[in-house]
C-alpha positions in Angstrom: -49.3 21.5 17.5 -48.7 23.1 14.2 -48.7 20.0 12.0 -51.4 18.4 14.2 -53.7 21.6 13.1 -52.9 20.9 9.2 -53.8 17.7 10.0 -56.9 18.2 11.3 -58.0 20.4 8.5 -57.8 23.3 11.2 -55.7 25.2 8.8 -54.2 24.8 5.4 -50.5 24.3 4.6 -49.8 27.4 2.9 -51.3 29.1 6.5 -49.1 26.8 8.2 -45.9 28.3 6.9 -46.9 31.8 7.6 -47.8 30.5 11.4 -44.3 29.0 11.1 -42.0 31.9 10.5 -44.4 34.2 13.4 -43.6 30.8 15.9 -39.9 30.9 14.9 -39.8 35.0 15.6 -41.9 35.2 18.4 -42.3 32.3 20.1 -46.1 32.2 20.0 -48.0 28.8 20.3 -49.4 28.2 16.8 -53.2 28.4 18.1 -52.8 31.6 19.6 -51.3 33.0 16.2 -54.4 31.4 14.3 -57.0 32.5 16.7 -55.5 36.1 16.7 -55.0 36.5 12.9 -58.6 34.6 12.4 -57.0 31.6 10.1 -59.1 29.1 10.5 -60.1 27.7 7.3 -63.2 27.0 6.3 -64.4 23.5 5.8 -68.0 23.8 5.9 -69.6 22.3 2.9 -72.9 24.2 2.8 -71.1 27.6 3.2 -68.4 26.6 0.4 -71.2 25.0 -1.8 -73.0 28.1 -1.5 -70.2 30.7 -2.5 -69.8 28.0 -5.1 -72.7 28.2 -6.7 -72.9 32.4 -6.7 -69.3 32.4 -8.6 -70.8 29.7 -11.3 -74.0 31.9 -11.8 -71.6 34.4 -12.2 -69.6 33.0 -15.0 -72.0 31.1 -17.4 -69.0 31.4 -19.8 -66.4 30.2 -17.8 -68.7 27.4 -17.0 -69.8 26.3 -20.9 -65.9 26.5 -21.7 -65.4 23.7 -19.0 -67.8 21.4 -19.7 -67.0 22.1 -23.2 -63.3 20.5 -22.4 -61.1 23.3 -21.1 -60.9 21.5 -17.6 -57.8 24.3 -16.8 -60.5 26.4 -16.1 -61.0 24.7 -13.3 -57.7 26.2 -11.6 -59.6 29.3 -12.2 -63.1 28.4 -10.1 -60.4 27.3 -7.4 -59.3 30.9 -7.6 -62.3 32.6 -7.5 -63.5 31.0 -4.6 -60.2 31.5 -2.8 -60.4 34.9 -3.6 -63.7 35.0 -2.5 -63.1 34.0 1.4 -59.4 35.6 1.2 -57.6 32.3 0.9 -59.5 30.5 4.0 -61.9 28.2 1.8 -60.1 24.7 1.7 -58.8 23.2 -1.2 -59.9 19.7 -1.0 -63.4 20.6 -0.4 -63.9 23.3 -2.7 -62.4 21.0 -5.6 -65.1 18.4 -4.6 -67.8 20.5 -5.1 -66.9 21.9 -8.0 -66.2 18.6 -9.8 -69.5 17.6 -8.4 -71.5 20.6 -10.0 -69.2 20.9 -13.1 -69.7 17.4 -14.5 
């Protein structure tokens, strides 16, 4: 059930291995665990391309640094929006919009 949520974009891997070592010490089904500890990630486009766009307003610098050919900065938009929604935005989508809205 685990790998089937990772799969199905439900959660994200690095989740998946905290909901792995509370499974292995309590014996919880995996959906209860994410349910209880409100893990889901968040997939929605709009809602991710919408916290995208606030954190690029809010760092015109960062921003002219990247399209200026420090793409490593790009690691650092990542961050900011996984800071933003405590670790829950996922990956894959927030790198495509930022890709999209950086280039």
């Amino acid at each position: 059930r685990l790998v089937r949520m990772v799969d199905e974009g439900t959660i994200s891997g690095k989740m998946a291995k905290n909901v792995f070592a509370e499974m292995f010490d309590q014996g919880t089904d995996p959906k209860t665990i994410v349910e209880k500890k409100g893990l889901v990630q968040i997939s929605d486009e709009q809602t991710l391309e919408s916290l995208v766009d606030e954190i690029l307003r809010a760092c015109p610098q960062e921003v002219r640094r990247y399209r200026d050919g420090q793409k490593k900065l790009m690691g650092f938009f990542v961050g900011q929006v996984m800071k933003q929604t405590k670790g829950q935005a996922n990956p894959g989508v927030v790198n495509k919009i930022l890709s999209d809205k950086l280039s």
